[in-house]
N, C-alpha and C positions, 0 to 999 in steps of 0.2 A: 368606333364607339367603344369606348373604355367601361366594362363594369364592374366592381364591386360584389362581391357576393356573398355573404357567409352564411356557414353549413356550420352541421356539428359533428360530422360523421364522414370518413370518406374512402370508401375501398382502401387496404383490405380489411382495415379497422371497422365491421360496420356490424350494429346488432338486428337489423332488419331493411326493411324496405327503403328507409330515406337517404341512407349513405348510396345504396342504390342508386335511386333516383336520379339524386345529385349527380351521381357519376355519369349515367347515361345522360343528364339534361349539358351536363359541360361536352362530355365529345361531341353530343348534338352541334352544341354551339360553336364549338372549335372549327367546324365546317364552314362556316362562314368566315369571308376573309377580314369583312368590316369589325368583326367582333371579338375583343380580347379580354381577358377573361383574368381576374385576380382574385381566387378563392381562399378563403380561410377557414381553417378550421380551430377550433377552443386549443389543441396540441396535435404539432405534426411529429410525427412518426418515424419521416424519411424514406418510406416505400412505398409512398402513397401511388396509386395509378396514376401516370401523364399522360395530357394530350397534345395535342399542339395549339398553340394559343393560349397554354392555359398555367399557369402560378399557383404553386399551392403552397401556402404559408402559415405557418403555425403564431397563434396569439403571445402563444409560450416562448416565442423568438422577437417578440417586439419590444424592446422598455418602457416602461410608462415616463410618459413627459406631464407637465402642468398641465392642468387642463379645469376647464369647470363644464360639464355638461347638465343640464336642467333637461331632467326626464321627470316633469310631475306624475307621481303618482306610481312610480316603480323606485321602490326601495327608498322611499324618501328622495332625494333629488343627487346623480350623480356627483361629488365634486370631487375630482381626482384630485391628488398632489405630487409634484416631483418624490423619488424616493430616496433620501439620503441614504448613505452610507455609515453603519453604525460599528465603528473597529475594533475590532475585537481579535488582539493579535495570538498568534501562537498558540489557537484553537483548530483541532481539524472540522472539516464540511460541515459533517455531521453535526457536532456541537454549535456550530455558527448558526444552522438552519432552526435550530432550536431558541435563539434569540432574533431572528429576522423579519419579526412581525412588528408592522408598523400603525401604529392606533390612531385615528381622527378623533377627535373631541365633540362632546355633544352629538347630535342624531345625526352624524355623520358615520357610514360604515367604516370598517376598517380592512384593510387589505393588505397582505402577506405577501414581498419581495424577496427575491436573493441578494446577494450585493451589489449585481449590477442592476437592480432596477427592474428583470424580469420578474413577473406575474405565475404563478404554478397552476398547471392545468391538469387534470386527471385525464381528459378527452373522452369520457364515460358517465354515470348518472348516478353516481354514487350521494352519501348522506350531505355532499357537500355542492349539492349542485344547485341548490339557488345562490350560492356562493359564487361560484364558477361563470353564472349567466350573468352576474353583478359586473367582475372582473371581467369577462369576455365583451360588457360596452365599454367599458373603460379604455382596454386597449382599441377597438372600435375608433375611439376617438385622434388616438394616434397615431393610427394606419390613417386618418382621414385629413387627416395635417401632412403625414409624409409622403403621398400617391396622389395620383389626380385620376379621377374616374368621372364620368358623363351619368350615371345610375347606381342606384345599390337595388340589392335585388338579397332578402332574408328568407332561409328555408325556415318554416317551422317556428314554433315560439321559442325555443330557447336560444333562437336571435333574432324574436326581433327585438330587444334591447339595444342589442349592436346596433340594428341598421337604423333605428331611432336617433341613438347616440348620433352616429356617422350621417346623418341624414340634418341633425341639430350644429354639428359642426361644417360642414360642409356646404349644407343647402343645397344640395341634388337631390332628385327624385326619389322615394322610395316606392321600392317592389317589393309587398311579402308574400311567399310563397306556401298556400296553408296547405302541407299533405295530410292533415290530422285534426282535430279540435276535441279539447277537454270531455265533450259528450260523447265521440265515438269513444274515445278509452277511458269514460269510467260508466259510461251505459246511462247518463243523465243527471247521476250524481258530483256534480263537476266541484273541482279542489278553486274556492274564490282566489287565489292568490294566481292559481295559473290562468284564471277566465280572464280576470286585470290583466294578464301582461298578455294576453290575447288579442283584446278587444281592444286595448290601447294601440297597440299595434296596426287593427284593423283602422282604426281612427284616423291613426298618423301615416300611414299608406296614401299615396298618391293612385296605387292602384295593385288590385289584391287579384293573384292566380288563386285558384282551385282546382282541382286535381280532375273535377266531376262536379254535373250540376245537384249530386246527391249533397255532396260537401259545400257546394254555393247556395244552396238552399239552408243548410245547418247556418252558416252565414250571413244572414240576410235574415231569418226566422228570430236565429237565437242571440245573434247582436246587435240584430238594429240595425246595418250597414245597409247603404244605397247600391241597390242592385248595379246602377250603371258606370256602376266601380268593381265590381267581379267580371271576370274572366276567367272562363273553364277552359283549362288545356289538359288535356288526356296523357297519363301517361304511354312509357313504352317498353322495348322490353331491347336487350341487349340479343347482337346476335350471336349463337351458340352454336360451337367450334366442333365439327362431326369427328370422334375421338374413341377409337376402340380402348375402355375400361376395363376388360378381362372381367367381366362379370359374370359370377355364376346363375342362372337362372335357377327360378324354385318350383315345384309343383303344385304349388298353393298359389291361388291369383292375390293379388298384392293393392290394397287400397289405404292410401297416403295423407293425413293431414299435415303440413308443416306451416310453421309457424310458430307464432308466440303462444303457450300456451295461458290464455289470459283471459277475461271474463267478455274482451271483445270479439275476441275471435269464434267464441262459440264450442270449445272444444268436448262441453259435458254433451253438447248433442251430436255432435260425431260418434262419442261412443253407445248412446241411445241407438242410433242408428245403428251399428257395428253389432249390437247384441239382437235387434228386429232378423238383420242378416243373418247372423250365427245361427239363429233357429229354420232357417231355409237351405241353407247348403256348407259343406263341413270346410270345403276346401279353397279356404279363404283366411287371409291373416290384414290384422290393420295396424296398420305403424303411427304413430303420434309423435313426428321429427319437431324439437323446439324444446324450447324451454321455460319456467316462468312460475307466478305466484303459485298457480293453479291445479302446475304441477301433480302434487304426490295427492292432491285431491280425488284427480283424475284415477290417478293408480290405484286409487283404494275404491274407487264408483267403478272401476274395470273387476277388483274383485269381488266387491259384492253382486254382484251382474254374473260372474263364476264366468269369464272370457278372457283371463290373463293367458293362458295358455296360448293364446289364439292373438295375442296386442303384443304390440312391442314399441318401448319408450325410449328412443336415442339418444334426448338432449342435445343440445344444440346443433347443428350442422353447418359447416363453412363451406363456399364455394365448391370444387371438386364432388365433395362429399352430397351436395345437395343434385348437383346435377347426378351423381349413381343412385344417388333415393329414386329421379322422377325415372332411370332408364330403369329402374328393377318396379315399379307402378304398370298397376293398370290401370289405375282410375287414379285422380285427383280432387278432394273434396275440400272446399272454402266454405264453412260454414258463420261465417263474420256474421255478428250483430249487426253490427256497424261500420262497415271498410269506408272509407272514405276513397281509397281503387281499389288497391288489390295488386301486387305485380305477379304475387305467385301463380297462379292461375295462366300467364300468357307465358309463364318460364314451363311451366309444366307442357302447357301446347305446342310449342316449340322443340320437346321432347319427344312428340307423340303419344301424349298422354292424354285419353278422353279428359273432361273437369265436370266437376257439378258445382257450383256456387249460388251464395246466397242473393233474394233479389234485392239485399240491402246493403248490395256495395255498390261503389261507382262502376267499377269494369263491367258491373252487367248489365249496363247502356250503351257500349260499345261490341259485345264478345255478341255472335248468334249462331255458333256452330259451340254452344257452353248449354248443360240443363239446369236451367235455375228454379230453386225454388225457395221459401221462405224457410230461415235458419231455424223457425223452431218448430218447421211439422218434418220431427224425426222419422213417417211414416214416408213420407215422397221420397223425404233421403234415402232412405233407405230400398223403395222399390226403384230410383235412378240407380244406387248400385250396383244393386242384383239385376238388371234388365242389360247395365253395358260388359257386368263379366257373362253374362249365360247367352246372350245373345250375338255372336259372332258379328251380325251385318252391323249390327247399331254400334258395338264397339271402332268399326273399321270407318262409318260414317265421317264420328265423333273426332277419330284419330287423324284421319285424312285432312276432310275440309278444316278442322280446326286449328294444324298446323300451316295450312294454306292462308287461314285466318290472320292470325298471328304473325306471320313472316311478315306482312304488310306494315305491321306499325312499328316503326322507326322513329327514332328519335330525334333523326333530322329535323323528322315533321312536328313530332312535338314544339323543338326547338326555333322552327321558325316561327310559330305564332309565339313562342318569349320575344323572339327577337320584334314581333310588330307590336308586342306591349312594351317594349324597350323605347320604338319611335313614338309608340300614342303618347310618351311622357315628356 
């Protein structure tokens, strides 16, 4: 069985959890012999992680052929065109690149080639990314003329255009994969243009994953879709390489939020919590690993609260770097509004690191060696902290079984229930 896939993110290129995902859902898959595996990403890289089975091709490497795709209702209606070649001699790159735009007439988009016909992709979410998801179906379309695949299977909204496209040219199955929706990351205030390319999506799906029935419920509640068209598959968490990092140890016990620092994740109440604590014991520091809108917000609610001394703001963390955040923790706190999973929380148990998370993500339908409470009583939070640094037995409880927890979920398993919505299609 030949699948089709497109992602937008893909190790080491990733700014959160879905390039993740992605990656752990493809080795999953690559385990299986029947199953091969052709992923795409909007621009490949060249150092992307491999597995076996498995293709990874950049949109950025395909030329666009003729084509006409009819996607009502996303961006006016697809219609691609071959891209001629406009000659312009004894001009260097640079100069050329600056006449290389090529304009469709009437309410036809327009779309920006090099000379050979390739598409420019940033592979990021910059000012020009409804752009990018316009040009990422387009080339869709001629990956789906050049390859033969039995399914397409789209992570997330900013493909499912492609798999619409790919699915309008082709007539194979589509699979979209929702690790997210509009209402968890804007808290309910959702942007109409990305709901439309959501909900169409959901529409034109032959059949829609979710990550958790917290997210299959957002689905079914807030777009109207027929429940016996969702399928919850859980994520999982990648396994983690036992590795002496030369770290120093502190004398201050250490409690971790990482993540996006953003209006979903909840970060102003981590540090409501963190100040509840500051006033009961001294010898304690809270680190806020991420990055985001929310940011210097945060920094500045840290010093009116008079606990900068005591917080520490890292910015971003890659790989390496995030695994020494969880081995220098003692605690790990998800404070999400809204998670539709959560992976961080089963990276940090996997470390040895107690979690506290919120009851309104998906993972805390699967996790029971995790304390969960609701993201906005900064008071629970705050006495689940103080109880697993001061209290030796419950820290080692926490630590133990929840790593024993965690070990268990594999992405194999994940991967096999794709593969059995792969045959229900």
């Amino acid at each position: 069985m030949k699948v089709l896939m497109f992602g937008w993110e893909f190790p080491p290129h990733i700014s959160g959890g879905l390039g993740t995902a992605c990656y752990g859902l493809t080795r999953g898959l690559s385990t299986f012999p029947d199953i091969e595996l052709l992923f795409v990403v909007p621009k490949a890289f060249g150092d992307e992680l491999q597995q076996i089975h498995t293709e990874i091709i950049g949109a950025n490497n395909i030329p666009v052929r003729m084509k006409d795709v009819r996607i009502a209702g996303f961006l006016k209606e697809l219609s691609t065109i071959e891209v001629g070649v406009n000659l312009l001699p004894y001009v260097d790159p640079e100069f050329y690149a600056q006449y290389s735009h090529f304009v469709q007439e009437g309410e036809n988009r327009f779309i920006t080639s090099d000379m050979n016909g390739y598409l420019q992709f940033s592979g990021g979410y910059g000012k020009d990314l409804m752009q990018e998801i316009f040009n990422y179906a387009i080339v869709a379309a001629s990956i789906s003329v050049d390859h033969s695949f039995d399914v397409i299977h789209a992570h997330d909204w900013l493909c499912y255009p492609a798999g619409i496209s790919a699915k309008h040219v082709s007539g194979k199955p589509l699979i979209i994969h929702v690790h997210a929706t509009d209402f968890d990351r804007s808290g309910g205030n959702v942007n109409p243009v990305v709901f439309n390319i959501e909900k169409q999506g959901m529409m034109e799906a032959d059949k829609i994953i979710t990550v958790s029935n917290f997210t299959r419920n957002i689905v079914i509640e807030k777009y109207g879709i027929d429940p016996s068209k969702i399928v919850t598959v859980y994520n999982a968490v990648e396994p983690v390489e036992k590795r002496d990092v030369g770290l120093k140890r502190f004398d201050e016990k250490i409690v971790t939020f990482l993540g996006r620092i953003t209006m979903q994740k909840g970060p102003e109440y981590f540090i409501e919590a963190a100040a509840l604590v500051l006033k009961k014991m001294d010898n304690v520091r809270f680190v806020m690993a991420g990055s985001g809108d929310m940011m210097h917000r945060m920094i500045r609610r840290a010093a009116r609260l008079n606990i900068t001394d005591k917080f520490n703001f890292t910015g971003f963390l890659r790989s390496d770097d995030v695994y020494k955040m969880f081995r220098l923790s003692d605690v790990y706190v998800m404070p999400s509004i809204s998670e539709p999973f959560g992976i961080s929380p089963l990276e940090a148990m996997q470390s040895n690191v107690p979690v506290i998370i919120s009851r309104q993500s998906g993972v805390a339908e699967i996790l029971h060696h995790a304390v969960k409470i609701d993201f906005w009583d900064t008071h629970a939070m705050a006495d689940a902290i103080y109880g697993i640094l001061n209290y030796p037995a419950l820290h080692s409880v926490f630590r133990k079984q929840g790593k024993q927890e965690v070990d268990k979920m594999k992405w194999e398993f994940s991967a096999k229930n794709v593969r059995d919505v792969y045959l229900s299609v």
